[in-house]
ZADO-1210 file (C-alpha; in nm, 4 decimals, padded with zeros to 6 digits):
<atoms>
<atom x="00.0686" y="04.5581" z="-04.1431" code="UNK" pos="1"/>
<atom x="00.0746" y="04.4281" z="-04.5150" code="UNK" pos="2"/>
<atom x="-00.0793" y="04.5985" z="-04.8103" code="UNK" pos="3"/>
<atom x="-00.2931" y="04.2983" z="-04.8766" code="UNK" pos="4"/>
<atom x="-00.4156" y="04.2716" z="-04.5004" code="UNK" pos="5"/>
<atom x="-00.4787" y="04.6745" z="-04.5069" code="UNK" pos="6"/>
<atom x="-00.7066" y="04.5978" z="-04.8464" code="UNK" pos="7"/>
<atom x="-00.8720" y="04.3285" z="-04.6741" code="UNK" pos="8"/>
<atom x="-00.9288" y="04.5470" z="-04.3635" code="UNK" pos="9"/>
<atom x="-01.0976" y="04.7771" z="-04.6014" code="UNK" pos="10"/>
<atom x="-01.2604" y="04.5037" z="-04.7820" code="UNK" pos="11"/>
<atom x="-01.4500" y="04.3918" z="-04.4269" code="UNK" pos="12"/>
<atom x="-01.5601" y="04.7547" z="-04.4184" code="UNK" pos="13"/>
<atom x="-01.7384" y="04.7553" z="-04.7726" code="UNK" pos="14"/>
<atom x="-01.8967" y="04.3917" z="-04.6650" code="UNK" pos="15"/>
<atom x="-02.1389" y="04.5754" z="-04.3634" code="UNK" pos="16"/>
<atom x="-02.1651" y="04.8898" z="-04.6228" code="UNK" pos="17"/>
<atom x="-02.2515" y="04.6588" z="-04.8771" code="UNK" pos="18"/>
<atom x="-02.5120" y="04.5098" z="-04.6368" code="UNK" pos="19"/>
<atom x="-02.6594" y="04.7932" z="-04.5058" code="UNK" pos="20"/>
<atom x="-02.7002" y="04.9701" z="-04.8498" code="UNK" pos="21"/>
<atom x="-02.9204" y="04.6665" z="-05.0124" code="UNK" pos="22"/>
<atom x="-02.9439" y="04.4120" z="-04.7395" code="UNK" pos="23"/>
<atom x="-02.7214" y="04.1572" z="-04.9788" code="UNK" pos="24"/>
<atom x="-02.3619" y="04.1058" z="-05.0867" code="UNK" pos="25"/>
<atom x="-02.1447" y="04.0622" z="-04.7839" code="UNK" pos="26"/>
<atom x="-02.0940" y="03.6927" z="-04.8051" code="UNK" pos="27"/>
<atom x="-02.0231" y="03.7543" z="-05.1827" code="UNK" pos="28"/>
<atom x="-01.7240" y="04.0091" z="-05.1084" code="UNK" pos="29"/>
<atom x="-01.5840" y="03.8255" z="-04.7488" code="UNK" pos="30"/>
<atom x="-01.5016" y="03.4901" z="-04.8723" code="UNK" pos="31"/>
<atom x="-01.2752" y="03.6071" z="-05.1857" code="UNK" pos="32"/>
<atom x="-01.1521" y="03.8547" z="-04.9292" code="UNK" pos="33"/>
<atom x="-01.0235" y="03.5690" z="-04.6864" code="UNK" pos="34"/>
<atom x="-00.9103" y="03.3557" z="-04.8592" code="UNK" pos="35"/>
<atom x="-00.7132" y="03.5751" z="-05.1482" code="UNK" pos="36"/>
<atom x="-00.6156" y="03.8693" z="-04.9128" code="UNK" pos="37"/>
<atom x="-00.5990" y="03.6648" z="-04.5699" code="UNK" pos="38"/>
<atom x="-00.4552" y="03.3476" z="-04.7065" code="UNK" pos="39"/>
<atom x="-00.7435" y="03.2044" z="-04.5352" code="UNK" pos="40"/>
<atom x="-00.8231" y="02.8038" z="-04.5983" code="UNK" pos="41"/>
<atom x="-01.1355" y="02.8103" z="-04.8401" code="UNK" pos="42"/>
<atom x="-01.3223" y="02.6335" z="-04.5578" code="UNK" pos="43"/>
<atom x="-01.2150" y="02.7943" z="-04.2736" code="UNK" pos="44"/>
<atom x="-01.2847" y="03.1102" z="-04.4870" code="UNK" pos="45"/>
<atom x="-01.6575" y="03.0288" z="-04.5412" code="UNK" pos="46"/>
<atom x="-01.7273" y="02.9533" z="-04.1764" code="UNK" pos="47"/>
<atom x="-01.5504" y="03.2652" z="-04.0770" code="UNK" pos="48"/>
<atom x="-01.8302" y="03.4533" z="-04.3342" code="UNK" pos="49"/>
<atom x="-02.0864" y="03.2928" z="-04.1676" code="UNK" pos="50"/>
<atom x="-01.9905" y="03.4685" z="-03.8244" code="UNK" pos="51"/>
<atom x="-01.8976" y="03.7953" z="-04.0089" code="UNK" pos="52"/>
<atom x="-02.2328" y="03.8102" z="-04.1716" code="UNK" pos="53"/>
<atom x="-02.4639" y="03.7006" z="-03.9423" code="UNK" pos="54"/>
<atom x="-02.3387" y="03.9081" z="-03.6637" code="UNK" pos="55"/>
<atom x="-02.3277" y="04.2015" z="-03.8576" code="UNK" pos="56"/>
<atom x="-02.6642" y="04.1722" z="-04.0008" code="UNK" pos="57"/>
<atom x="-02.7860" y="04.0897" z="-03.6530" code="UNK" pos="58"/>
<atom x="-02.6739" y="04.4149" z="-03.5564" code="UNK" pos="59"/>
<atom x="-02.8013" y="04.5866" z="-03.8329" code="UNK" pos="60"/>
<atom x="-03.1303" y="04.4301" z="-03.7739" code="UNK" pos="61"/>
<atom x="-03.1604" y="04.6310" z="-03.4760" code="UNK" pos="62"/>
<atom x="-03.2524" y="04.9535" z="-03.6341" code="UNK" pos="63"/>
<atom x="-03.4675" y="04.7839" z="-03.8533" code="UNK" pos="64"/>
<atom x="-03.6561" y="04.6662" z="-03.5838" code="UNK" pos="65"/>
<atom x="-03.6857" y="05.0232" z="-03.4252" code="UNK" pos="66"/>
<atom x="-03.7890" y="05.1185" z="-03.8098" code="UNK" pos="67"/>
<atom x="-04.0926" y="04.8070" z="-03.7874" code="UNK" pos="68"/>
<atom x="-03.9813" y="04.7050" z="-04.0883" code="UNK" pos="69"/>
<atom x="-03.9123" y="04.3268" z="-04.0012" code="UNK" pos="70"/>
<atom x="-04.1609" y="04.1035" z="-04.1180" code="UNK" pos="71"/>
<atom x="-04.1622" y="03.8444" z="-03.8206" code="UNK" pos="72"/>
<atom x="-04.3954" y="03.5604" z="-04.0331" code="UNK" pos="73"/>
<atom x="-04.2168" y="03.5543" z="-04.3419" code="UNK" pos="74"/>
<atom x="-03.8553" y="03.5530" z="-04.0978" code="UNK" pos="75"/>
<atom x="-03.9414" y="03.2779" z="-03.8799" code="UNK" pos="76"/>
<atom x="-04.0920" y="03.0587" z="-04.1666" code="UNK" pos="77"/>
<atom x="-03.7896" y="03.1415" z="-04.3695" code="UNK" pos="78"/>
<atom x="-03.5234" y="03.0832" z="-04.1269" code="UNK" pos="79"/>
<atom x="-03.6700" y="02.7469" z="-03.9647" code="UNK" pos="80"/>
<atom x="-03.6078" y="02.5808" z="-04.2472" code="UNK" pos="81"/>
<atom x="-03.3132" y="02.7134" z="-04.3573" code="UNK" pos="82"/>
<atom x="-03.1563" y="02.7024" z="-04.0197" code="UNK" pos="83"/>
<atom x="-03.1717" y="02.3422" z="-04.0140" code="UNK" pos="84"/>
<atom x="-03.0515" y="02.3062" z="-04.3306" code="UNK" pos="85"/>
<atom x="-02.7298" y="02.5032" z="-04.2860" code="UNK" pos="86"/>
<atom x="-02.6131" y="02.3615" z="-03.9658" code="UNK" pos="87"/>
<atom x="-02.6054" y="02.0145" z="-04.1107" code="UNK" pos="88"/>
<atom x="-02.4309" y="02.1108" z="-04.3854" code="UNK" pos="89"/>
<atom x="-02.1867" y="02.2673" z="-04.1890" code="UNK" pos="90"/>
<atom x="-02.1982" y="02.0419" z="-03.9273" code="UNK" pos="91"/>
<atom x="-02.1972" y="01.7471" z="-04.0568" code="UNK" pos="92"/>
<atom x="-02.2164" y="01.7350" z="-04.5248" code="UNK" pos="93"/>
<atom x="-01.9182" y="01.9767" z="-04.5902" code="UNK" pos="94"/>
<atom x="-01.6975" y="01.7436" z="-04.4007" code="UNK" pos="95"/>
<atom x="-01.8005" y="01.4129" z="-04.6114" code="UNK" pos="96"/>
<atom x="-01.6746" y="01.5995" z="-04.9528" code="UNK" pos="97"/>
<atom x="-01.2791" y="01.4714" z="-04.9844" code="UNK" pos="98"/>
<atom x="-01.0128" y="01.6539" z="-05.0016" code="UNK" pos="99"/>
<atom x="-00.9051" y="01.5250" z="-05.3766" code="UNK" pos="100"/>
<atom x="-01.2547" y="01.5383" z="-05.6144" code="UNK" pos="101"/>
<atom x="-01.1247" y="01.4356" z="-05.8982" code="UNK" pos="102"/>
<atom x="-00.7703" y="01.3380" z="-05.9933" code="UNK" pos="103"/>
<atom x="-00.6747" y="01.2188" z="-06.3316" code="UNK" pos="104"/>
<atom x="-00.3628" y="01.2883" z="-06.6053" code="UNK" pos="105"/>
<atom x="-00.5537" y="01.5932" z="-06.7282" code="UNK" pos="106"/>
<atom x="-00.8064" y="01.7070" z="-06.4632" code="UNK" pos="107"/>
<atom x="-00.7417" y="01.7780" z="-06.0899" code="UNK" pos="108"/>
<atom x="-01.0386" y="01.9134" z="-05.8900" code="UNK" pos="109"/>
<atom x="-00.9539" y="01.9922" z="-05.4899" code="UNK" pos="110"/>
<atom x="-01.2104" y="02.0271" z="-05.2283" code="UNK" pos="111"/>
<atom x="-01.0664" y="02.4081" z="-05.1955" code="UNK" pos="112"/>
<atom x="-01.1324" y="02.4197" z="-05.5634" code="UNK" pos="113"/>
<atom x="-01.4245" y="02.3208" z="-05.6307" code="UNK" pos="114"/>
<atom x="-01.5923" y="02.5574" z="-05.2952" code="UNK" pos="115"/>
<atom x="-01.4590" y="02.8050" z="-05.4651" code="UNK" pos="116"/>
<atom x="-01.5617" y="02.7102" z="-05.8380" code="UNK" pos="117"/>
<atom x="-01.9333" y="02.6617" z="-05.6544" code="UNK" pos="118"/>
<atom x="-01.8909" y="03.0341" z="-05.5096" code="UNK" pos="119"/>
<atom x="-01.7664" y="03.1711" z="-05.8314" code="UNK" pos="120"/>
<atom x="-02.0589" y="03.0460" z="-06.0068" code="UNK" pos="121"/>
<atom x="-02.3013" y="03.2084" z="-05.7314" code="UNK" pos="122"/>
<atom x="-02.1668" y="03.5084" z="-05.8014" code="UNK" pos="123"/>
<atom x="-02.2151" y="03.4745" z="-06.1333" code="UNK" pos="124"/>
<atom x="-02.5849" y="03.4480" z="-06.0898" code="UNK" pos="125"/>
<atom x="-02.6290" y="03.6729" z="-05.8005" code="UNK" pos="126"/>
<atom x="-02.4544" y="03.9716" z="-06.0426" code="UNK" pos="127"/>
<atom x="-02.7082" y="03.8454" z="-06.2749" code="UNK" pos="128"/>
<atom x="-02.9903" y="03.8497" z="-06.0534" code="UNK" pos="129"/>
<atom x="-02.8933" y="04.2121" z="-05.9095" code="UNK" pos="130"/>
<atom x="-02.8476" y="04.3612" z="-06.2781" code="UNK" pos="131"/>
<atom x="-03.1460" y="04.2187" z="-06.3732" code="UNK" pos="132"/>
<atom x="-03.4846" y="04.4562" z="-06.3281" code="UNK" pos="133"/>
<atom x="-03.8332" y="04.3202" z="-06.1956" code="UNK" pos="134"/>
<atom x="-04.1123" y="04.5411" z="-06.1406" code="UNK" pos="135"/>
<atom x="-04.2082" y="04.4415" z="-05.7908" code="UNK" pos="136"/>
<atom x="-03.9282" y="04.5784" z="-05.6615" code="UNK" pos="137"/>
<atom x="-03.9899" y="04.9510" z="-05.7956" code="UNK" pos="138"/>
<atom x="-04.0753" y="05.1006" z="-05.4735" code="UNK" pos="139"/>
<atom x="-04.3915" y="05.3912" z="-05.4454" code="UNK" pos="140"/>
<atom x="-04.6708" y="05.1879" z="-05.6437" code="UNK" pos="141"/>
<atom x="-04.9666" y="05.1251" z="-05.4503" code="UNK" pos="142"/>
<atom x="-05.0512" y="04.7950" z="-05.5386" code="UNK" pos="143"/>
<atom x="-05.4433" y="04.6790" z="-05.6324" code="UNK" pos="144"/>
<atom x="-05.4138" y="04.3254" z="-05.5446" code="UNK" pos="145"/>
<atom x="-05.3087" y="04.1244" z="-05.1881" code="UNK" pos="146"/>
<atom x="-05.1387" y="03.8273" z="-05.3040" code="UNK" pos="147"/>
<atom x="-05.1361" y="03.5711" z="-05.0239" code="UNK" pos="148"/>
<atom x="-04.7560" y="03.4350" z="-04.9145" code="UNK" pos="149"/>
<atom x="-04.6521" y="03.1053" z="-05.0401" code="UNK" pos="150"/>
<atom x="-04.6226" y="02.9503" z="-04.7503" code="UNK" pos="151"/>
<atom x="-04.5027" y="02.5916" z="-04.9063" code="UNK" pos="152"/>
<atom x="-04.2425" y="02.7725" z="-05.1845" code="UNK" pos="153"/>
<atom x="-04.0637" y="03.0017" z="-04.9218" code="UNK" pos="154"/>
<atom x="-04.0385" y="02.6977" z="-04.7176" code="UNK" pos="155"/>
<atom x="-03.8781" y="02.5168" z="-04.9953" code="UNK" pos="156"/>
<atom x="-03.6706" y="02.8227" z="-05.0705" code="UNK" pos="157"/>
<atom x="-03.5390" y="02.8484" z="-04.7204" code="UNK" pos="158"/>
<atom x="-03.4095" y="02.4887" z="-04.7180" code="UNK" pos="159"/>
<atom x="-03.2372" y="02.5729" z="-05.0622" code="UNK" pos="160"/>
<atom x="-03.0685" y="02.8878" z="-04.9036" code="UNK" pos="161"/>
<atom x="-02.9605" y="02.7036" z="-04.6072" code="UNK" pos="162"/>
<atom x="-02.7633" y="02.4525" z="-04.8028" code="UNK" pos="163"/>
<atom x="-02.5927" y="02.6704" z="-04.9625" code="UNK" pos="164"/>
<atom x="-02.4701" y="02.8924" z="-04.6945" code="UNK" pos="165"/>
<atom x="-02.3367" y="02.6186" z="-04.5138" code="UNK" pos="166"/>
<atom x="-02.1815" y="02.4871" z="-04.8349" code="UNK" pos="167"/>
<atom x="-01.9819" y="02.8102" z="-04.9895" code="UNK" pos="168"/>
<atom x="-02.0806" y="03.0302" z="-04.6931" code="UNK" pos="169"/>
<atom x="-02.3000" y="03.2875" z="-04.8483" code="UNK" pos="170"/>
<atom x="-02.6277" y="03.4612" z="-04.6699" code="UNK" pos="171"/>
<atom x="-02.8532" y="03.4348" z="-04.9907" code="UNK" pos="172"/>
<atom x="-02.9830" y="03.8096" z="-04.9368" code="UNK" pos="173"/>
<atom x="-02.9502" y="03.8578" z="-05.3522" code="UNK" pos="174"/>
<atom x="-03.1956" y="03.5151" z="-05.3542" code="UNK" pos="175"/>
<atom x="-03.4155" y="03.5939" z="-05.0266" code="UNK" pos="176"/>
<atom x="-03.5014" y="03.9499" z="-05.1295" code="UNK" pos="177"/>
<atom x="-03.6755" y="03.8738" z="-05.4868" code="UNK" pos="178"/>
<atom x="-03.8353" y="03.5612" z="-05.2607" code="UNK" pos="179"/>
<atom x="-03.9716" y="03.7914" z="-05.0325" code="UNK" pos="180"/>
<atom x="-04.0946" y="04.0557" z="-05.2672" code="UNK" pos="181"/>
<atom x="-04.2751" y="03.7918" z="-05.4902" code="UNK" pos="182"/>
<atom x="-04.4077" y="03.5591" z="-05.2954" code="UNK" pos="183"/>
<atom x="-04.4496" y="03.7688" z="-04.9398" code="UNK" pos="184"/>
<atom x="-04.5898" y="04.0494" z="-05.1470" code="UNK" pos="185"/>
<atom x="-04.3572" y="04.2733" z="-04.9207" code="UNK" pos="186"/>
<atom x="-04.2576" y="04.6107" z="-05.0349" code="UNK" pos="187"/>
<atom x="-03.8465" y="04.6454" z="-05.0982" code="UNK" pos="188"/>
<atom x="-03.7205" y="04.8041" z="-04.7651" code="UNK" pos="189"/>
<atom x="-03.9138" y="04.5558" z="-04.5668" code="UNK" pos="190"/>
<atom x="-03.7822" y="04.2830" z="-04.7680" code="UNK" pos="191"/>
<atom x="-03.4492" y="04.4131" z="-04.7077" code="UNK" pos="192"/>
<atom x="-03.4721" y="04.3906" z="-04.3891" code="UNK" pos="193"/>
<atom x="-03.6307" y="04.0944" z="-04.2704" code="UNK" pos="194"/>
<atom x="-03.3899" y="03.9800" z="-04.5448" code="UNK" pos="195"/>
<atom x="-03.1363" y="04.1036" z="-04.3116" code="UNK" pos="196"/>
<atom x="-03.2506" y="03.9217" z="-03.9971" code="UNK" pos="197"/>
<atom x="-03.2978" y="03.5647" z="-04.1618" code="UNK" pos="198"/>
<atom x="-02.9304" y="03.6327" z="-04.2749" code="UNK" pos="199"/>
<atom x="-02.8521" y="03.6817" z="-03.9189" code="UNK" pos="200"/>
<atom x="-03.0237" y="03.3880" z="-03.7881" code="UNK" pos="201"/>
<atom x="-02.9016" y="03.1104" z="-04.0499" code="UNK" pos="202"/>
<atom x="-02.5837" y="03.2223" z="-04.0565" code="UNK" pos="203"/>
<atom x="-02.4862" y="03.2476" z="-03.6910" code="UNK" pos="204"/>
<atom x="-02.6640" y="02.8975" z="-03.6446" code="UNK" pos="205"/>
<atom x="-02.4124" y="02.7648" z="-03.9289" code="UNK" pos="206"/>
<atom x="-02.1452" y="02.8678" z="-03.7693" code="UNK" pos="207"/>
<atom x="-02.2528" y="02.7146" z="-03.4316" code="UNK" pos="208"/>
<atom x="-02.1881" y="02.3863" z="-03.6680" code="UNK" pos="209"/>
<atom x="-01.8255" y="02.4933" z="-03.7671" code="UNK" pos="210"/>
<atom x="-01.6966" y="02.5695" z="-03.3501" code="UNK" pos="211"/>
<atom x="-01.6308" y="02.2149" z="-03.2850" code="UNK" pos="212"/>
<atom x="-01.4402" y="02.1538" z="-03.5884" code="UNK" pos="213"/>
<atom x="-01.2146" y="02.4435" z="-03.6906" code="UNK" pos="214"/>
<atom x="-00.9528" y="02.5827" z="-03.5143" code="UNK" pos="215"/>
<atom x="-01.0992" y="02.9366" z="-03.4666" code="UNK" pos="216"/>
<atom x="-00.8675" y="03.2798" z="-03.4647" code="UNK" pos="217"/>
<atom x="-01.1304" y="03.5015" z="-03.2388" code="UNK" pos="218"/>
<atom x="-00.8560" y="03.7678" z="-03.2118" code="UNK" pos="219"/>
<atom x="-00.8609" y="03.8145" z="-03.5953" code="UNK" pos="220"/>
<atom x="-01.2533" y="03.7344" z="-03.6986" code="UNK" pos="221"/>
<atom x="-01.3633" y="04.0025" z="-03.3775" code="UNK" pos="222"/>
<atom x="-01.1821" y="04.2783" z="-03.5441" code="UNK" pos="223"/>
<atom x="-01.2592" y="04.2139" z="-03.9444" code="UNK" pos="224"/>
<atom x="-01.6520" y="04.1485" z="-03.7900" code="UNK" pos="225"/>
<atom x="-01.6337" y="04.4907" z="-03.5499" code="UNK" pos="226"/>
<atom x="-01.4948" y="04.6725" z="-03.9153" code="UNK" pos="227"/>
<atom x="-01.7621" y="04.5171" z="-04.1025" code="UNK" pos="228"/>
<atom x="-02.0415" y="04.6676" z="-03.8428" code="UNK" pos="229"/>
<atom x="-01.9071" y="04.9919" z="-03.8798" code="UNK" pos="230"/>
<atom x="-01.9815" y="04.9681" z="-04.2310" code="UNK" pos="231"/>
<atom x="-02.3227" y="04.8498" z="-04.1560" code="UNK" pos="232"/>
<atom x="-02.4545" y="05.1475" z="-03.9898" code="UNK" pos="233"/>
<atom x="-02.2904" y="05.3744" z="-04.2568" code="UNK" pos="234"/>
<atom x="-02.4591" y="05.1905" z="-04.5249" code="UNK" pos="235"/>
<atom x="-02.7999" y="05.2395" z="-04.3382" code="UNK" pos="236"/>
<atom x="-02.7486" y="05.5896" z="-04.3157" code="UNK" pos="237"/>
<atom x="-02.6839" y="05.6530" z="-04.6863" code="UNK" pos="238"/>
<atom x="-02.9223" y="05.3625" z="-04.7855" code="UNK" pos="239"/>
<atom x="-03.1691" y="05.6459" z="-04.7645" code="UNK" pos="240"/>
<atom x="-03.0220" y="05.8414" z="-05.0198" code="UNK" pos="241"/>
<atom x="-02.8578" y="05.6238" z="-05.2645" code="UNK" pos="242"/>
<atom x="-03.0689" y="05.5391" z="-05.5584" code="UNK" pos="243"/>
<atom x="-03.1294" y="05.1238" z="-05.4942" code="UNK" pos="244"/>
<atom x="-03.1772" y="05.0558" z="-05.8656" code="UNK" pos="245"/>
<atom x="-02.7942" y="05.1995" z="-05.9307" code="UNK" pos="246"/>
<atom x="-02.6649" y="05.0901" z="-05.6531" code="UNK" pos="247"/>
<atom x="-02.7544" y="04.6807" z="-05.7557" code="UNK" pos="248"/>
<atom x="-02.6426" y="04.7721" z="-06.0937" code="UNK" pos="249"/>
<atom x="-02.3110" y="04.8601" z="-06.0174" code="UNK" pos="250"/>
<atom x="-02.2770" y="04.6167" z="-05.7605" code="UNK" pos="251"/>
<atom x="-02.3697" y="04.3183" z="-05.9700" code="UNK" pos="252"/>
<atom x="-02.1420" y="04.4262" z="-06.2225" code="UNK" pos="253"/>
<atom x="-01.8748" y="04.3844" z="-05.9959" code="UNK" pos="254"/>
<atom x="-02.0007" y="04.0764" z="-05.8241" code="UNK" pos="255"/>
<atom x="-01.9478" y="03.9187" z="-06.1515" code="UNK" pos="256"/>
<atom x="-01.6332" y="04.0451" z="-06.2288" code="UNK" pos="257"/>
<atom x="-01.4662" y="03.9103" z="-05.9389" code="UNK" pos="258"/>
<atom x="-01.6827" y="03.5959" z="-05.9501" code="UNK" pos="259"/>
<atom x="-01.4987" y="03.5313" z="-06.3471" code="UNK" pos="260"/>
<atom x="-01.1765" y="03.6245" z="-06.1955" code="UNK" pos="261"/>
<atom x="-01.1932" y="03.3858" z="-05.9192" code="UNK" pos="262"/>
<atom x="-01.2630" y="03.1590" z="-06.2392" code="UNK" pos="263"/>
<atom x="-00.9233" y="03.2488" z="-06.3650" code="UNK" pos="264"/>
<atom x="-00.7437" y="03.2533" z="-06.0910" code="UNK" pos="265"/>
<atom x="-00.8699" y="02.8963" z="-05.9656" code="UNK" pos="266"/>
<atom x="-00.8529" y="02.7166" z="-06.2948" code="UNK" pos="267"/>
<atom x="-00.5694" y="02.8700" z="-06.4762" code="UNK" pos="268"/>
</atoms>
């Protein structure tokens, strides 16, 4: 086995620790994994994320659900309409983009290229969004006031989240959680995991879109998904005693260090 494919081996186990520590991230670390340590097709690589994250989260939702901390109103509202969102753009949008964007004497864009430019950016903002502090998510103040779900926003929100995990193959978890915390008016654990199980659902759905169109290596995407759910229950386990606030900081420091390298790397 090659140094790159043992790094990306390890890589698939720090996308379920990842996952299980804040309920975020995987997508954000398995797609640059793919397709830089894998030599996996950009596309190919974001359908491949889909099944990696959703099963894994799936199978970290099952604790969670032992736990009660699933909230099933805010998950089904959530996921309906990001569900349908992502399987059409999987199964049908991502295929209309051609394979040559734009092509003149001193700018050449690539469908590969501009995925990844699209990801890069993401990253961007979700290490942004993860660094950045909010004070519903401190955890341990009772709260005075019930603020009511917005029913019509999360909707919205869903259908926003859905597009664009069919389009770069992301979950959304650094997006959904805030959602859920400010408009649900859930408390941070119970956003992360019904965070968790609408990652599950949308992404697994997606990928339902990408099985009659890609050429699929199950031998391969089995074994980096059974890695990644090893790392999943570990990250559970020490999710408990891992400071969250640190943990997001230094993980959305790196998010956006690797999403400006893919910048470099891409368009240098």
């Amino acid at each position: 086995m090659e140094t790159f494919e043992l790094l990306g081996f390890f890589g698939a186990f720090l996308v379920g620790l990842i996952l299980g520590l804040i309920g975020s991230g995987g997508s954000i670390l398995s797609v640059p994994i793919l397709v830089y340590l894998f030599g996996i097709n950009p596309v190919t690589a974001t359908a491949y994320s889909l099944f990696i994250v959703g099963t894994t989260s799936l199978i970290g939702s099952v604790k969670n659900f032992m736990d009660k901390l699933i909230n099933y109103s805010s998950t089904i509202l959530f996921s309906f309409s990001a569900v349908i969102t992502v399987y059409v753009t999987r199964k049908y949008l991502i295929h209309l983009i051609p394979e040559t964007i734009i092509n003149t004497e001193s700018i050449f864009l690539s469908k590969n290229q501009l995925i990844m430019l699209l990801f890069a950016l993401l990253m961007l903002v979700a290490g942004f969004l993860m660094i950045k502090r909010t004070p519903k998510t401190i955890v341990g103040l009772k709260q005075t006031k019930t603020i009511a779900p917005n029913k019509l926003l999360i909707f919205a929100e869903g259908s926003l989240i859905g597009f664009l995990t069919g389009l770069v193959g992301a979950g959304g978890g650094f997006i959904i959680i805030p959602i859920l915390v400010i408009l649900s008016n859930l408390r941070m654990k119970a956003a992360i995991a019904t965070s968790l199980a609408i990652i599950s659902l949308k992404s697994l759905v997606g990928f339902i879109g990408d099985v009659q169109n890609l050429e699929i290596d199950w031998v391969f995407l089995i074994l980096f998904t059974l890695i990644s759910v090893i790392g999943i229950f570990i990250g559970q386990i020490f999710s408990q005693k891992v400071p969250e606030s640190k943990l997001k900081f230094v993980f959305g420091l790196f998010v956006i260090v690797i999403g400006a390298s893919i910048l470099i790397i891409e368009f240098t």
